[in-house]
C-alpha positions as CSV (number, residue, x, y, z in Angstrom):
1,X,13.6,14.8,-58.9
2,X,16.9,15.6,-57.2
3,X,18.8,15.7,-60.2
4,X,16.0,18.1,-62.2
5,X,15.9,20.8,-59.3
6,X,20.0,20.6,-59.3
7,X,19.5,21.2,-62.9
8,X,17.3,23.9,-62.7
9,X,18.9,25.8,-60.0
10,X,22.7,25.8,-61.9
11,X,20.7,26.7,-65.0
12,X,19.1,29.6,-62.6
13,X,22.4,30.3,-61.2
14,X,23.9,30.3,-65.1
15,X,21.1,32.9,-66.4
16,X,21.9,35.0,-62.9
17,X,26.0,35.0,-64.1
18,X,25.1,35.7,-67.7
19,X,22.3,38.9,-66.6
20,X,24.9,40.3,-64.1
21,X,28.3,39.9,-66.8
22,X,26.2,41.8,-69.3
23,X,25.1,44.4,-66.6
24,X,29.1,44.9,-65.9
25,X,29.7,45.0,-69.1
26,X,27.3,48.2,-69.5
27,X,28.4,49.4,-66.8
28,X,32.1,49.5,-67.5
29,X,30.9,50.9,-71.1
30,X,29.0,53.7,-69.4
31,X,31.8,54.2,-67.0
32,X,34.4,54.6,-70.4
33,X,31.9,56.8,-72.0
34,X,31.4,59.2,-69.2
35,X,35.1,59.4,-68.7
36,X,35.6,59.8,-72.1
37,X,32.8,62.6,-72.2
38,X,34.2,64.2,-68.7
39,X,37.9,64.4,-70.5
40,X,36.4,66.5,-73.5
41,X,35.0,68.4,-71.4
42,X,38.0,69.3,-69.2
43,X,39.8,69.2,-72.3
44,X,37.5,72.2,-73.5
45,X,37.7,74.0,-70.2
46,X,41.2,73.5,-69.5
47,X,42.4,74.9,-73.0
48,X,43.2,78.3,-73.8
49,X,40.4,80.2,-74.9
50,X,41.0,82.4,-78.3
51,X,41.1,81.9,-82.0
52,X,44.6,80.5,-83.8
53,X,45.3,80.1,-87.2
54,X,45.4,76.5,-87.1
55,X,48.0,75.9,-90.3
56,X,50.4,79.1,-89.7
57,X,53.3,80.5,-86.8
58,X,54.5,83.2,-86.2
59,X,57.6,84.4,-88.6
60,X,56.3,81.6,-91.2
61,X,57.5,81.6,-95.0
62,X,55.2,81.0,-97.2
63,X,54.3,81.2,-101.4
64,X,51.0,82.7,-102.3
65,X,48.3,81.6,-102.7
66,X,48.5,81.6,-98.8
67,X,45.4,79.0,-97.4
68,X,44.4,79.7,-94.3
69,X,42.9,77.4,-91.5
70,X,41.2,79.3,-88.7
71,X,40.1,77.7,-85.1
72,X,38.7,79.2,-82.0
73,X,38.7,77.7,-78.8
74,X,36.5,78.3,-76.0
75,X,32.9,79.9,-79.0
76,X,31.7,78.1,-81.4
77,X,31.8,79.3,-85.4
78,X,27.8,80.3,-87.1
79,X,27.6,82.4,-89.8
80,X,26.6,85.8,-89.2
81,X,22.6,87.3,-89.0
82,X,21.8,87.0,-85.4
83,X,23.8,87.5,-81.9
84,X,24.1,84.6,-79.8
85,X,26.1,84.5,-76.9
86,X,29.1,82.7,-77.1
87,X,29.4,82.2,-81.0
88,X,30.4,84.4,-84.3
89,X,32.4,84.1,-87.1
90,X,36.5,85.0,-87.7
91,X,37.7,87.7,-90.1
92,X,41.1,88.3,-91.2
93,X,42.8,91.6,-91.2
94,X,46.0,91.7,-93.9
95,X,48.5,94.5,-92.4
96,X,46.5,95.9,-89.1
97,X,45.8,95.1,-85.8
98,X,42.7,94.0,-83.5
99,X,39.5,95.6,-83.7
100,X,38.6,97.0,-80.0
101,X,35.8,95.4,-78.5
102,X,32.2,95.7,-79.1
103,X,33.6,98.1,-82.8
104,X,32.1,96.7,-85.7
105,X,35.0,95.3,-88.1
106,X,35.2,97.2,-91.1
107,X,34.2,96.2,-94.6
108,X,36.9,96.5,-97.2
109,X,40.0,95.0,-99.0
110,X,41.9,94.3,-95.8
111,X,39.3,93.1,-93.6
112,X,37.8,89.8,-95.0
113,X,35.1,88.8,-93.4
114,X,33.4,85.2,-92.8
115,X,30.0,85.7,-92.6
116,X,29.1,82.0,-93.6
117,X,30.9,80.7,-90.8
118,X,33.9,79.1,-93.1
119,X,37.0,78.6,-91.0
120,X,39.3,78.1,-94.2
121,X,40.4,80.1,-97.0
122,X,43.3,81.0,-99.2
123,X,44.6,84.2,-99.8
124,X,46.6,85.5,-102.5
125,X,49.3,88.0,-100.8
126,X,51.7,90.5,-102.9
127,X,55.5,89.3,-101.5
128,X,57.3,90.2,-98.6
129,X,56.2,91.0,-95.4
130,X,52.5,90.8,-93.8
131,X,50.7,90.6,-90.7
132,X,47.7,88.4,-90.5
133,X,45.3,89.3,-87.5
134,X,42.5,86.9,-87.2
135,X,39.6,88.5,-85.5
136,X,36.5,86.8,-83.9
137,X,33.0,88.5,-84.0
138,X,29.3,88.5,-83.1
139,X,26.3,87.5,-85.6
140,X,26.4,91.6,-86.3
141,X,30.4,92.0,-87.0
142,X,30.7,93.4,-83.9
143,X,34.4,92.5,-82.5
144,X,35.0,90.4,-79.3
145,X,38.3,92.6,-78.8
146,X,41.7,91.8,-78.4
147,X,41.3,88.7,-76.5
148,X,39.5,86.9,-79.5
149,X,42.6,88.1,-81.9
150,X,45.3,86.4,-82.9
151,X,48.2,88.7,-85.3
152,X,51.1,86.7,-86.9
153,X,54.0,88.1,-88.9
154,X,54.6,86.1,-92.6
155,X,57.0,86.7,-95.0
156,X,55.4,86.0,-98.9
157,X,58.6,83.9,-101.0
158,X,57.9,84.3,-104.6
């Protein structure tokens, strides 16, 4: 009888080790996931907010056809139709500057707009020099201003 309730209680005691390793094991897997979600996060906050051209610098020379990869930081990219706070779509103006704030961007051969929320293109660009100011927008092509522009200086090789 002695040796039956020894056997049950370490068998007990074994199922209680087992349950509590597995709880740790969540736990530490909860712990990494949380951590991992709280350094996004802070990553996201801690980052400059504005749109980049993700592929090009400043003074760059480049052959046409020119692609183009856009980013913002700090909004997120929809295609345009309604106004929701905190998200639009880029546009690309070839030799100009920002479009002031709350201005609608203009519709024509230098101002390419984005409207399906694509954050990649390629251009083809006449050689020599260019400016290429990336310009961030509501649902209703309404500019975000100078803060959600980015201009860059390229220079077109044939």
């Amino acid at each position: 009888m002695k040796t039956k309730t020894t056997l049950l209680i370490a068998s007990l005691v074994l199922m209680l080790l087992s349950s509590c390793n597995q709880t740790s094991k969540e736990a530490t897997q909860h712990s990494e996931d949380t951590t991992m979600e709280e350094k996004a996060t802070s990553d996201a906050s801690t980052s400059d907010a504005g749109v980049y051209f993700a592929n090009l610098t400043d003074g760059a020379e480049i052959a046409s056809p020119v692609i183009i990869q856009m980013g913002v930081n700090g909004m997120t990219v929809e295609p345009a139709g309604e106004v929701n706070e905190g998200k639009g779509h880029h546009h690309i103006i070839i030799d100009g500057t920002f479009i002031e704030k709350g201005q609608g961007v203009p519709m024509d051969e230098t101002h390419l707009h984005f409207g399906k929320g694509q954050t990649a293109d390629t251009l083809a660009l006449a050689p020599g020099k260019h400016t290429l100011t990336l310009q961030f927008a509501d649902g209703i092509h309404a500019s975000y201003g100078k803060d959600w522009s980015k201009t860059i200086a390229i220079t077109v090789v044939e």
